[in-house]
C-alpha positions in Angstrom: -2.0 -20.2 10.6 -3.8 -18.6 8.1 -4.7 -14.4 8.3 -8.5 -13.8 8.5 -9.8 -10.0 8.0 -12.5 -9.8 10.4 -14.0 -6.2 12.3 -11.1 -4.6 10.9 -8.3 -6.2 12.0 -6.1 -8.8 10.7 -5.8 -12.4 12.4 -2.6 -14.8 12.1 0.9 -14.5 12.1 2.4 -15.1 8.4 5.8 -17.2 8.5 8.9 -15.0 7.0 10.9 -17.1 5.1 14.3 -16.9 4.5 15.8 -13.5 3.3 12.2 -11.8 4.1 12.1 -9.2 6.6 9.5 -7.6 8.6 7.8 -4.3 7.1 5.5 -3.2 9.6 4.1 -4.4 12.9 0.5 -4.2 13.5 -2.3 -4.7 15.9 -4.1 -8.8 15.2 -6.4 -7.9 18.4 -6.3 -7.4 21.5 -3.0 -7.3 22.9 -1.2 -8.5 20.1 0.9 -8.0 16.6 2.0 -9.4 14.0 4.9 -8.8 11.3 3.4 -8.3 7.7 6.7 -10.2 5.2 8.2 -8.1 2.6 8.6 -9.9 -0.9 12.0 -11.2 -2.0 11.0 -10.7 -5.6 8.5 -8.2 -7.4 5.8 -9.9 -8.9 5.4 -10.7 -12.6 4.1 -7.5 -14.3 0.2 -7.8 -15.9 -0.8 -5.8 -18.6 -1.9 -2.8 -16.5 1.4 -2.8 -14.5 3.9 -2.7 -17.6 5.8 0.5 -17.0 8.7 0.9 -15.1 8.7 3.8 -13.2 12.0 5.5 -12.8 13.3 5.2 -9.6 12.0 8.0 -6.9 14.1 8.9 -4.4 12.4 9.5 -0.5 12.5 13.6 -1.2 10.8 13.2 -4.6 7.8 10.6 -3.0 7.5 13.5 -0.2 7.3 16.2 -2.7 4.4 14.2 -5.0 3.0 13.5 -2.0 2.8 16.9 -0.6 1.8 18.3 -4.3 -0.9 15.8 -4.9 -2.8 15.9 -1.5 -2.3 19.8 -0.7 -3.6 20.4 2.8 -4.1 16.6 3.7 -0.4 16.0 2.7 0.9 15.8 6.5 -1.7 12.8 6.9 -1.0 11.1 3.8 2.8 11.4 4.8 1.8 9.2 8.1 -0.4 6.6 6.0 2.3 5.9 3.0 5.2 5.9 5.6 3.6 3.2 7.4 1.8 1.5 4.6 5.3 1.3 2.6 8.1 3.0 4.6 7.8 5.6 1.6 8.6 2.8 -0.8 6.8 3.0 -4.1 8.0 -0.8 -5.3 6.5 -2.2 -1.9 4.3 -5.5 -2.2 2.2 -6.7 0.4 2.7 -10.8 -0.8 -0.3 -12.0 1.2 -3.6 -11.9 -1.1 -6.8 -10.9 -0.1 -9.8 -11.4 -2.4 -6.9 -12.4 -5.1 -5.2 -8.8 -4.9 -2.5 -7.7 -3.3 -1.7 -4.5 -1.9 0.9 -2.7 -4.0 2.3 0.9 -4.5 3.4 3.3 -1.8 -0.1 3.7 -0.7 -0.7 0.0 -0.7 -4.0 -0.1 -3.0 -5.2 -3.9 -3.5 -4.3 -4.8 -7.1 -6.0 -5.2 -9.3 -9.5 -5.0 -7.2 -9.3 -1.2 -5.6 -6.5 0.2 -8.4 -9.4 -1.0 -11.1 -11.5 1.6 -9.8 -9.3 4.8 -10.0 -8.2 6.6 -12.8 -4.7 5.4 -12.5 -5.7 1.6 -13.9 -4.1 1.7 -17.2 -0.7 2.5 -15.1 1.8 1.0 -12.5 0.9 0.5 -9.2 4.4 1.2 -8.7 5.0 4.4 -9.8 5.0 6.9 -7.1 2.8 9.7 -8.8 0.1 7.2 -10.4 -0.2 6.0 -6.8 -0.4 9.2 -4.7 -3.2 10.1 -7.5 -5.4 7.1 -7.3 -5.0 7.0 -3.2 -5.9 10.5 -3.3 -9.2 9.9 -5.7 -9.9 6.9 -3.1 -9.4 9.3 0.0 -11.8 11.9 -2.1 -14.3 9.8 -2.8 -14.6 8.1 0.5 -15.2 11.6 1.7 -11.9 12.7 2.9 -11.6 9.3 4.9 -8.6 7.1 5.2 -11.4 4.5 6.4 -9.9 1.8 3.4 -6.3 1.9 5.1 -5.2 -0.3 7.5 -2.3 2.7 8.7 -4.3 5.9 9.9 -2.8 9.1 10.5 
């Protein structure tokens, strides 16, 4: 069955395939969930996502976290744990629009991530990401309305 976005919610229930496991549970409608699939492989890096990020450890993504969004840090905590599990190489593999959300704050690439000031950089590297979900949550007037996690 295919996964429709309609009133907010997702509709469907994606298929893992072998050696894919579940990354979050969450709400299809009324009554029910769903299992988003992690990736087996990272996708093939575009011009914009070149770098390679050194590798953060949990601490270190709290820390950029906490520096970057200041006195909001406690809710952006909640949304990139359940958006990525804190996981700044996560990759949501189903596309919507033709982008895919990426990063630990799971920003569709390359649609939303365009946007931000962050473009020329990885998706995938943990400061880059905190900063363009933080210029998204500034300029949406201190909403987390674009995330499907909410704090």
């Amino acid at each position: 069955m295919p996964l429709v976005l309609a009133g907010g919610f997702l509709y469907g229930a994606p298929t893992l395939s072998g050696g894919q496991q579940a990354l979050l549970t969450f709400r299809t409608g009324l009554g029910g969930s769903s299992l988003l699939p992690t990736a087996t492989t990272p996708p093939t890096p575009t011009a914009a996502s070149t770098q390679t990020p050194a590798p953060v450890g949990t601490g270190s993504v709290v820390s950029i976290i906490q520096a970057v969004f200041g006195g909001y840090a406690n809710a952006a905590l909640a949304v990139a744990r359940c958006e990525s599990s804190l996981n700044p190489s996560a990759i949501n593999p189903i596309s919507i629009g033709g982008s895919h959300a990426e990063g630990l704050f799971q920003i569709l690439y390359p649609a939303t991530w365009g946007t931000t000031a962050q473009a020329g950089n990885s998706p995938y590297d943990a400061q880059a990401n905190t900063q363009a979900a933080y210029e998204i949550f500034q300029r949406d007037g201190y909403s987390w309305r674009e995330w499907t996690c909410q704090p």
